[in-house]
MARBA-3410 file (N, C-alpha, C, O; in Angstrom, 1 decimal):
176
84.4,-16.4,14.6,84.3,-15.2,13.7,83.6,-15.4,12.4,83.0,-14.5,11.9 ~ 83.7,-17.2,11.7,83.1,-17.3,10.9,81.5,-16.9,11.1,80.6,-16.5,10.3 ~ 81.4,-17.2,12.1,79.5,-17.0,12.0,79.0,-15.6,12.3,77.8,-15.2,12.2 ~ 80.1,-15.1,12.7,79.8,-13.5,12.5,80.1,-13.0,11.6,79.4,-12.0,11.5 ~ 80.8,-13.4,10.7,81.0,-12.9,9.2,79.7,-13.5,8.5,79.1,-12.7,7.7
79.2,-14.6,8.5,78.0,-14.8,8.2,76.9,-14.4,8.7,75.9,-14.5,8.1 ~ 76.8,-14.0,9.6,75.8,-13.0,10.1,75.6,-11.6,10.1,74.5,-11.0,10.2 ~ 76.5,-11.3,9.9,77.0,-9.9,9.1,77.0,-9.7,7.6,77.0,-8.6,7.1 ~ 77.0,-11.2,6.9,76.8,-11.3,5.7,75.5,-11.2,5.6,75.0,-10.4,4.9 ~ 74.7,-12.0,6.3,73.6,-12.0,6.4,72.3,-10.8,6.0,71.5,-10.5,5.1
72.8,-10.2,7.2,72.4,-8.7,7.7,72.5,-7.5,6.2,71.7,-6.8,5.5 ~ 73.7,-7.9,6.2,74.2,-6.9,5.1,73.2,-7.2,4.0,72.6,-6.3,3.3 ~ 73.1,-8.5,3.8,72.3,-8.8,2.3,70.6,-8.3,2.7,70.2,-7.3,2.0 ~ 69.7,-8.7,3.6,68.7,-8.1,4.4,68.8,-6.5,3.7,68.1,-6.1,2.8 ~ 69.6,-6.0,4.3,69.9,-4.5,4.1,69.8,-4.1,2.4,68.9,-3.5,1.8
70.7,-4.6,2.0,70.9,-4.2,0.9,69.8,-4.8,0.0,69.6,-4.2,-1.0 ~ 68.8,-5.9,0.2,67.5,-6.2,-0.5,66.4,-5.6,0.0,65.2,-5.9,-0.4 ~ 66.6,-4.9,0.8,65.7,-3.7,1.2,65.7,-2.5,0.7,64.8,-1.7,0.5 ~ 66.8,-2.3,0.4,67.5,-0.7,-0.5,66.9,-1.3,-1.8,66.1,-0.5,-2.3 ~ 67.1,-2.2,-2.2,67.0,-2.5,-3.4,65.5,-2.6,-3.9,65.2,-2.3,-5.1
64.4,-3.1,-2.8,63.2,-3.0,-2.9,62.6,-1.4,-2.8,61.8,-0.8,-3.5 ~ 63.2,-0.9,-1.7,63.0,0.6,-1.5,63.2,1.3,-3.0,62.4,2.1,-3.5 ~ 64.3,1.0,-3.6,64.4,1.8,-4.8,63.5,1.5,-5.9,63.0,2.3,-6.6 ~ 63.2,-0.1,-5.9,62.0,-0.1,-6.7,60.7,0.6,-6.4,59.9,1.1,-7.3 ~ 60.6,0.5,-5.3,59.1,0.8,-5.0,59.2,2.3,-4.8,58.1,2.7,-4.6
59.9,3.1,-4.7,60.3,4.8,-5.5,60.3,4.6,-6.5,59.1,4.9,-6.9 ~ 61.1,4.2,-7.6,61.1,4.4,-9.0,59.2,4.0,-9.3,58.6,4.7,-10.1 ~ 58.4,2.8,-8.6,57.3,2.4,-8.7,56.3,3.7,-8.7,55.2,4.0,-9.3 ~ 57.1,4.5,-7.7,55.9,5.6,-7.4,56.1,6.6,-8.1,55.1,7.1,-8.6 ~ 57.3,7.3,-8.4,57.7,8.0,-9.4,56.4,7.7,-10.9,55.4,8.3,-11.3
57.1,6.5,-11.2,56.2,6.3,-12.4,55.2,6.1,-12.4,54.6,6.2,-13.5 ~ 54.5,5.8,-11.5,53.5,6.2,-11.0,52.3,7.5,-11.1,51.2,7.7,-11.4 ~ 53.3,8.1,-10.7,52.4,9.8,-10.7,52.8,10.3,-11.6,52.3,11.3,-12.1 ~ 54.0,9.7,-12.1,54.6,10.7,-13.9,53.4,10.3,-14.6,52.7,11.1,-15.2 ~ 53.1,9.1,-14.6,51.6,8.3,-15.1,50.4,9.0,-15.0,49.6,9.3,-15.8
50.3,9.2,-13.7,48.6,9.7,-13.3,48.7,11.3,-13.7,47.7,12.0,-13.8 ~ 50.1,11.9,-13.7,50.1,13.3,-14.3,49.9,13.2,-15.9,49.0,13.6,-16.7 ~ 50.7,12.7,-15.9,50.4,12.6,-17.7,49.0,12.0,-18.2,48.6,11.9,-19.3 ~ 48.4,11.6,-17.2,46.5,11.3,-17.9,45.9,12.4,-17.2,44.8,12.5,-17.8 ~ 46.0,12.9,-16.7,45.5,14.4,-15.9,45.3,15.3,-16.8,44.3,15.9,-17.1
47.5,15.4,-17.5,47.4,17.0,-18.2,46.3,16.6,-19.7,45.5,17.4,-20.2 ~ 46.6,15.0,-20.1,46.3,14.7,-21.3,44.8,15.0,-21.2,44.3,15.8,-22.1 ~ 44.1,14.6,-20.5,42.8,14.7,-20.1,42.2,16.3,-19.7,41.1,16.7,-20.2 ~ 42.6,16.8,-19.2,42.3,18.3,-19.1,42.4,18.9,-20.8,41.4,19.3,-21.3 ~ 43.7,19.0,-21.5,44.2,19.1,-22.9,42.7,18.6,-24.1,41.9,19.2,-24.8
42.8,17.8,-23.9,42.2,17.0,-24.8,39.9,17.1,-24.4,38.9,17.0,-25.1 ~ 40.1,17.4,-23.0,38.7,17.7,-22.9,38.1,18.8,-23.0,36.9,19.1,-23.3 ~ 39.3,19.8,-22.7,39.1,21.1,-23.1,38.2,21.2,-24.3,37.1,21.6,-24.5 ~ 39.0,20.5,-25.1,38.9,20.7,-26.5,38.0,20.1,-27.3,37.5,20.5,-28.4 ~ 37.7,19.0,-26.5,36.2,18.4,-26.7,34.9,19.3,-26.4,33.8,19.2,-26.8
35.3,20.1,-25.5,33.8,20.5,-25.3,34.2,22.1,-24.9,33.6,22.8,-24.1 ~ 35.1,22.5,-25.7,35.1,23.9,-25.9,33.9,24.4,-26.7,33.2,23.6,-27.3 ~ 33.6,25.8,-26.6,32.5,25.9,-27.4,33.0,26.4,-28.7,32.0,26.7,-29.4 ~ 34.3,26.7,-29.2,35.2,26.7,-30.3,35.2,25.9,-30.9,35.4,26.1,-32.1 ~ 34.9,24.4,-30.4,34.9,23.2,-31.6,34.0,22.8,-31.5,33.5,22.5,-32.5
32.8,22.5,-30.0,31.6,22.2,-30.0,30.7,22.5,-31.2,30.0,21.7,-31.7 ~ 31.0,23.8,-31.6,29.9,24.4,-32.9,30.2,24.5,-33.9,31.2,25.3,-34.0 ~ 29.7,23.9,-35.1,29.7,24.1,-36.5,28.9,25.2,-36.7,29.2,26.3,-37.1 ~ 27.9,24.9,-36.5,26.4,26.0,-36.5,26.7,27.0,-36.9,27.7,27.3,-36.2 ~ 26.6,28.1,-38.1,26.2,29.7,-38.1,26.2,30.5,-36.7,25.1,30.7,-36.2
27.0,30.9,-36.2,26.4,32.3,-35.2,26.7,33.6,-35.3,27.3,33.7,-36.4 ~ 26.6,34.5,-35.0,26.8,35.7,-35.4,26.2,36.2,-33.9,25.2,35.6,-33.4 ~ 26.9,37.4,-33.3,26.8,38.4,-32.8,26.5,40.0,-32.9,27.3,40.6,-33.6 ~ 25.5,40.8,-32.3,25.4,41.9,-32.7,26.0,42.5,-31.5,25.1,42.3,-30.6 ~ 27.1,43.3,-30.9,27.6,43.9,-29.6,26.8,45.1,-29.5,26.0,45.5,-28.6
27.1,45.6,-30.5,26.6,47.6,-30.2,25.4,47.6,-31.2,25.6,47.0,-32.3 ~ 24.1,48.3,-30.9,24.0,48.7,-30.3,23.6,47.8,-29.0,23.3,46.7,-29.4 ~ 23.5,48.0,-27.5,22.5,47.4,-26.5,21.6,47.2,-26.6,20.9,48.2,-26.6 ~ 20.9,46.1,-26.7,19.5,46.0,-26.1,18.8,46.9,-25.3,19.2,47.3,-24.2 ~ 17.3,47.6,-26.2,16.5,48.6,-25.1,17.4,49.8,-25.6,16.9,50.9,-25.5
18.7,49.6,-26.1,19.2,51.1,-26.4,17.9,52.1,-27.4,17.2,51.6,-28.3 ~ 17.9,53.3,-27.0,17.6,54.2,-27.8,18.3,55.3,-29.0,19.1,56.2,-28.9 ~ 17.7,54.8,-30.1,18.7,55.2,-31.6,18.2,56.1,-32.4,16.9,56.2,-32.6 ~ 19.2,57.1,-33.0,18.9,58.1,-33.7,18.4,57.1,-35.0,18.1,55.9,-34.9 ~ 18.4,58.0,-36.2,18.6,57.6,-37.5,19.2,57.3,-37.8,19.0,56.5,-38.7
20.7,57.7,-37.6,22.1,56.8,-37.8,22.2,55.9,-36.4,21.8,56.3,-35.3 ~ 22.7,54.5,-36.7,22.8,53.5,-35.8,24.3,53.2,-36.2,24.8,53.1,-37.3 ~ 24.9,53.0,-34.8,26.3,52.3,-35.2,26.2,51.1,-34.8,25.9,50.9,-33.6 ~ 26.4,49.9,-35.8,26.1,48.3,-35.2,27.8,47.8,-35.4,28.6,48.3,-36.1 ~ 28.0,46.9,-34.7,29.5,46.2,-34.3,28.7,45.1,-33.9,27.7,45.0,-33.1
29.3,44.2,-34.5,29.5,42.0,-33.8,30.5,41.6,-34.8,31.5,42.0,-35.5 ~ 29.7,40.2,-34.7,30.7,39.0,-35.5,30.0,38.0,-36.1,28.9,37.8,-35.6 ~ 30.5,37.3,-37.0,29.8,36.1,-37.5,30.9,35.2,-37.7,32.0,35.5,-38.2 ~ 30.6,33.8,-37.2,31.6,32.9,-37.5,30.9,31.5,-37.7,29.7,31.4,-37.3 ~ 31.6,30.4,-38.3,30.9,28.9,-38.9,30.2,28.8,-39.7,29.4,27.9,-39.9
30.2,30.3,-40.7,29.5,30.7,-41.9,30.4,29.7,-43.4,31.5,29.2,-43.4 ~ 29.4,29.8,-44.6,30.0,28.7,-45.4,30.5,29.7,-46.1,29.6,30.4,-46.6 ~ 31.9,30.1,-46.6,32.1,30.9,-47.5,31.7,30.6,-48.9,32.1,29.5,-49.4 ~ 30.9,31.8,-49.8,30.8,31.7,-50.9,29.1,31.4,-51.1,28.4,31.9,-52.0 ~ 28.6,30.4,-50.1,27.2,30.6,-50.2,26.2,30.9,-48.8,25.0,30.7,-48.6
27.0,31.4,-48.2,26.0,32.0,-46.8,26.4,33.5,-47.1,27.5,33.8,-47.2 ~ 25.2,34.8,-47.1,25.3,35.8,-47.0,25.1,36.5,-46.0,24.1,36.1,-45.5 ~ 25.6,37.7,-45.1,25.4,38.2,-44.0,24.8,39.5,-44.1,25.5,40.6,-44.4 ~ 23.7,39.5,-43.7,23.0,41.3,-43.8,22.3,41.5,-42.3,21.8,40.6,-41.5 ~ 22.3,42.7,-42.1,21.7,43.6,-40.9,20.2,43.6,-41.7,20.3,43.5,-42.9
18.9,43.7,-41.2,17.7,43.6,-41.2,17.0,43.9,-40.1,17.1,43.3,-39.1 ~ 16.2,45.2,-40.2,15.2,45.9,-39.3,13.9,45.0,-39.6,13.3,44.9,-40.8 ~ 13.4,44.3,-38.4,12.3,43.3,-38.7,11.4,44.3,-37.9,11.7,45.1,-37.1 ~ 10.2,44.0,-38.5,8.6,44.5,-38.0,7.6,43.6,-37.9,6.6,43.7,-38.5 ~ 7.9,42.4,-37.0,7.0,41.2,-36.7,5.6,41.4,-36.7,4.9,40.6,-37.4
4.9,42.5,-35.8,3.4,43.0,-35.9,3.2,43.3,-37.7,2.2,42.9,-38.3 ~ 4.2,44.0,-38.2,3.9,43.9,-39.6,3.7,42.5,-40.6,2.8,42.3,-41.5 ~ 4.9,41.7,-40.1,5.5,40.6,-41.0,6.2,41.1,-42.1,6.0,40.4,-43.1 ~ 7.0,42.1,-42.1,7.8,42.6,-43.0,9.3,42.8,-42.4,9.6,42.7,-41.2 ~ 10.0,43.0,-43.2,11.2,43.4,-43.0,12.3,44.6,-44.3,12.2,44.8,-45.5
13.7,45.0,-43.0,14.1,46.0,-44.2,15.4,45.7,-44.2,15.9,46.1,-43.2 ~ 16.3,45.1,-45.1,17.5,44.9,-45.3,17.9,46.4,-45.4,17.5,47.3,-46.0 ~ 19.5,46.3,-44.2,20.0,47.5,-44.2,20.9,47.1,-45.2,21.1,45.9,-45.5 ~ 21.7,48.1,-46.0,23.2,48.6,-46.3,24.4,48.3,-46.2,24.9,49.5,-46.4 ~ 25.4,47.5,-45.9,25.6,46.7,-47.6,26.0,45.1,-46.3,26.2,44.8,-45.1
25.9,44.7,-47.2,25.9,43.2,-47.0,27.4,43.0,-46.4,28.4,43.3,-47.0 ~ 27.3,42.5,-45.3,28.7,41.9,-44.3,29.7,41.0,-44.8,29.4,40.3,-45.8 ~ 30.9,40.8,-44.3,31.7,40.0,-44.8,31.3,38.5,-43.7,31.1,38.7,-42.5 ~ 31.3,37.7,-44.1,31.3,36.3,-43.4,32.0,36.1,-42.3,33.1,36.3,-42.6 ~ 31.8,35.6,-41.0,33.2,34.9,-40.7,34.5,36.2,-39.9,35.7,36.1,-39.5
33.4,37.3,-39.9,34.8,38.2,-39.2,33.8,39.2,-38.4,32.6,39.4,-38.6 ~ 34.7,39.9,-37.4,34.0,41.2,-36.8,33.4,42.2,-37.6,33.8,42.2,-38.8 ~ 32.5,43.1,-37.2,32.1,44.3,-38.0,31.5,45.3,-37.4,30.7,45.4,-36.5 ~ 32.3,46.6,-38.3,31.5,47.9,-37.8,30.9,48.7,-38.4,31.7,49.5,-38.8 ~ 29.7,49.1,-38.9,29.3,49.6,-39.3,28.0,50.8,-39.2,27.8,51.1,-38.1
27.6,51.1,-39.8,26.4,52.6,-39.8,25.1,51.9,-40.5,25.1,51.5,-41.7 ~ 24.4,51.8,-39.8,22.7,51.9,-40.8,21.8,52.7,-40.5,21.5,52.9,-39.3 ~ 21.0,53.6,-41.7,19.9,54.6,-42.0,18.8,53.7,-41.3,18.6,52.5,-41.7 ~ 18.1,54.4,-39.9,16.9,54.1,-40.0,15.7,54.9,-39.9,15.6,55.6,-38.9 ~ 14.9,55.0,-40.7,14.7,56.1,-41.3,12.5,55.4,-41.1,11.5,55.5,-41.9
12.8,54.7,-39.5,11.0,54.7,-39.7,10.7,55.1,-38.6,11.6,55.8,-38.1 ~ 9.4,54.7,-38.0,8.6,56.0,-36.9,9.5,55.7,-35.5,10.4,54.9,-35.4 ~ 9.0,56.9,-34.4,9.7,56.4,-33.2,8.9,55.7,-32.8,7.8,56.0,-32.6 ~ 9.6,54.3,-32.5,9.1,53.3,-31.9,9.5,52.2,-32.0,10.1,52.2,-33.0 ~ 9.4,50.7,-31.1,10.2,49.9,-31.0,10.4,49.1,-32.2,9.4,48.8,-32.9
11.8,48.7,-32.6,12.0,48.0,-34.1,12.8,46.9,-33.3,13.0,47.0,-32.1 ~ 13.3,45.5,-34.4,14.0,44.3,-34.1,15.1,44.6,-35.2,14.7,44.5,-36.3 ~ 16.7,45.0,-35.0,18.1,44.6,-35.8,18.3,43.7,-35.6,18.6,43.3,-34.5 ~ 18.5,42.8,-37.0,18.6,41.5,-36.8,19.7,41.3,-37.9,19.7,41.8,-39.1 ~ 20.6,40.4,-37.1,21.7,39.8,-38.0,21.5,38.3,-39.0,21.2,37.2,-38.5
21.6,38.5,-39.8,20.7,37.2,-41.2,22.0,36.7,-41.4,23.0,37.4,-41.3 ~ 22.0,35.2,-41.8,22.9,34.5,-42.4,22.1,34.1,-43.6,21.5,33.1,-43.3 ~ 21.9,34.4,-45.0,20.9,34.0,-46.0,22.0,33.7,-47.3,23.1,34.2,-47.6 ~ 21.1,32.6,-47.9,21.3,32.1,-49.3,21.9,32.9,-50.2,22.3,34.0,-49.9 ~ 21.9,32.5,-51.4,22.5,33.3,-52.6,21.4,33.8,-53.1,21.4,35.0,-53.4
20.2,32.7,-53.3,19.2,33.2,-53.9,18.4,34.4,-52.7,18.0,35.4,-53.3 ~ 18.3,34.4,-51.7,17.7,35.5,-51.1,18.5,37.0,-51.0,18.0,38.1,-51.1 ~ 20.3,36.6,-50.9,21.2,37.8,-50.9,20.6,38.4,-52.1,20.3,39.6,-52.1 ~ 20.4,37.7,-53.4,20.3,38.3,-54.5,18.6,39.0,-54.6,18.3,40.0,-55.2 ~ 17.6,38.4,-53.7,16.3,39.3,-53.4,16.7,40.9,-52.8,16.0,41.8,-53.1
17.5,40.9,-52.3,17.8,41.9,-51.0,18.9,42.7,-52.5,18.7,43.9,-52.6 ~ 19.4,42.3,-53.0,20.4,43.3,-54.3,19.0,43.9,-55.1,18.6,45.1,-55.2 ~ 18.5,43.0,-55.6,17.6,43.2,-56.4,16.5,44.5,-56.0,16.0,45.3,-56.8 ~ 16.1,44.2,-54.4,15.6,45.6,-54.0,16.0,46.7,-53.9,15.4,47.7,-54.1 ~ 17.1,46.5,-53.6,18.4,48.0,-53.4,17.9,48.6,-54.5,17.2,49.7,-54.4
18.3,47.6,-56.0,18.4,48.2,-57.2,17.2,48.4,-57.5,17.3,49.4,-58.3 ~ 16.1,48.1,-57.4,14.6,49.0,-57.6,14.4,49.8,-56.9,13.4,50.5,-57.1 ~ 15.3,50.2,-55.8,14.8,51.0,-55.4,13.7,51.2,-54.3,13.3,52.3,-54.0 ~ 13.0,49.9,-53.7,11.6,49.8,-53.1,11.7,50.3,-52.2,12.8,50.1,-51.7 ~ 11.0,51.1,-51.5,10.7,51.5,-50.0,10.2,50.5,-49.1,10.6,50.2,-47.9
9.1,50.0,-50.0,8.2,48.9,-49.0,9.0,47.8,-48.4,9.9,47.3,-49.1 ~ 8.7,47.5,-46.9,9.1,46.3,-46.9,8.9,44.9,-47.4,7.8,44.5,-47.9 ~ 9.9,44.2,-47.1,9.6,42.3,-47.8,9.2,41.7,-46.4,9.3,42.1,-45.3 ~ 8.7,40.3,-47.2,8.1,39.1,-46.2,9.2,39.0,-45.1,10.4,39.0,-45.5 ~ 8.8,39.0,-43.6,9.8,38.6,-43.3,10.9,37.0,-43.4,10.5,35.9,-43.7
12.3,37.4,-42.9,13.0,36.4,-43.2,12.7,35.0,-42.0,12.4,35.2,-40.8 ~ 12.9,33.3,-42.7,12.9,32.7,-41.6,13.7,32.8,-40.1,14.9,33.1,-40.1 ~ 13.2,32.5,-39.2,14.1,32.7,-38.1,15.2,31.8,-37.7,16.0,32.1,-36.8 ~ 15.1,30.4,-38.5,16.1,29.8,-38.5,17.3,30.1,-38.9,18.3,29.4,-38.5 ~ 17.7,31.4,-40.1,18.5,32.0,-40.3,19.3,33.1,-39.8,20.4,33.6,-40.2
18.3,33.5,-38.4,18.9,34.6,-37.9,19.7,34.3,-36.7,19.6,33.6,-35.7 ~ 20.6,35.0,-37.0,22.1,34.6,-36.1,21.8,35.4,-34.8,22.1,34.9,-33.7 ~ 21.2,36.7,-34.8,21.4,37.4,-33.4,20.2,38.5,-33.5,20.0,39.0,-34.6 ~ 19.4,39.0,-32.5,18.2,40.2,-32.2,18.8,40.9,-31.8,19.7,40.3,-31.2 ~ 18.7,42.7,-31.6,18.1,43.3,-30.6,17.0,44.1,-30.7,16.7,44.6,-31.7
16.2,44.2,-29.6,14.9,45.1,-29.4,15.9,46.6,-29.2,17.0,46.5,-28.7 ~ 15.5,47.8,-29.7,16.1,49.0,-30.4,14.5,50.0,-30.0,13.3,49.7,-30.1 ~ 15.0,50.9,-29.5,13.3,52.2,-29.5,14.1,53.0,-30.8,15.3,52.8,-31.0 ~ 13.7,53.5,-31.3,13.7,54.7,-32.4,13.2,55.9,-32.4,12.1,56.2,-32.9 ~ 14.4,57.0,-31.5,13.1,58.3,-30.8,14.7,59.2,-30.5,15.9,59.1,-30.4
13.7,60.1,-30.6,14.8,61.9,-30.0,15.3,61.7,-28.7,16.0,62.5,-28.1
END
C-alpha cells in the first residue's frame, strides 16, 4: 500500500506541478496581451497625435468655404471660412480681390478676427468678369497700408500682396 501511496503521491504532485505551470503560463498570457493591448491602445493614442493634422501644423492657414469656386457673384458677396495658427497681436486677417493680369489688388472691408470662423459681406463693385478672393494673413505694418487706404479713400488698386501670405483663393466670375 506504501508504494501506492507513493505513487499516488507521486502522480498527485505531477498533477498539481502541472496546474501550477498551467496557471503560470495563463497568468503569462494574460499579461501578455494586457501588454501588447496596452502598446496598441498607447500607440494608436499617441500616433494619432503625432501626425494629426491638428498638431502637425504650426503654419498660418485659413479657409474661405462660401463663396464656391467658379461661383457666380453679385456685388454683394457673402464670404464664410476660418483662420487658425495665426500669431495674435501681429498677424492681420483681410479678404482681398486680387487682379494678377493687373498686379494689383483690393482689400475688402473690415479686417477679420484671427484664429476663428467668419461671416461676412464684401462690396464688389468691378467689371463682370473673372476676379481672385483671397484670404491674407499680413503684418502690422501692411494691415496699417490697407487702414491707411480705407482712410484716403483710394479707389485705385495696390501692388499686389506676397503669396506666401495668402492663406486661401477662390476664382469668382462677377456678372448678372
Amino acid at each position: 500500500m506504501t508504494s501506492k501511496n507513493g505513487i499516488e503521491d507521486r502522480i498527485s504532485g505531477i498533477v498539481q506541478h502541472q496546474i501550477q505551470n498551467k496557471q503560470k503560463q495563463s497568468f503569462n498570457k494574460t499579461f501578455i496581451t494586457i501588454f501588447v493591448f496596452f502598446c496598441i491602445a498607447t500607440g494608436v493614442y499617441f500616433g494619432y497625435s503625432f501626425f494629426s493634422e491638428e498638431t502637425a501644423t504650426t503654419t498660418p492657414t485659413g479657409k474661405i468655404i462660401l463663396p464656391l469656386p467658379g461661383s457666380k457673384t453679385g456685388n454683394q458677396v457673402r464670404v464664410s471660412g476660418y483662420t487658425k495658427n495665426l500669431a495674435p497681436g501681429s498677424d492681420y486677417v483681410w479678404l482681398v480681390v486680387d487682379k494678377p493680369d493687373r498686379g494689383l489688388c483690393w482689400p475688402k472691408r473690415s479686417r477679420l478676427k484671427p484664429n476663428c470662423s467668419f461671416a461676412t459681406y464684401i462690396d464688389e463693385n468691378g467689371p463682370n468678369e473673372l476676379y481672385l478672393l483671397s484670404l491674407y494673413a499680413v503684418n502690422k505694418s501692411m494691415n496699417n497700408e490697407f487702414v491707411e487706404w480705407f482712410e484716403e479713400e483710394r479707389f485705385g488698386g495696390m501692388p499686389m500682396l506676397p503669396k506666401s501670405r495668402r492663406l486661401d483663393t477662390v476664382r469668382l466670375w462677377l456678372g448678372e
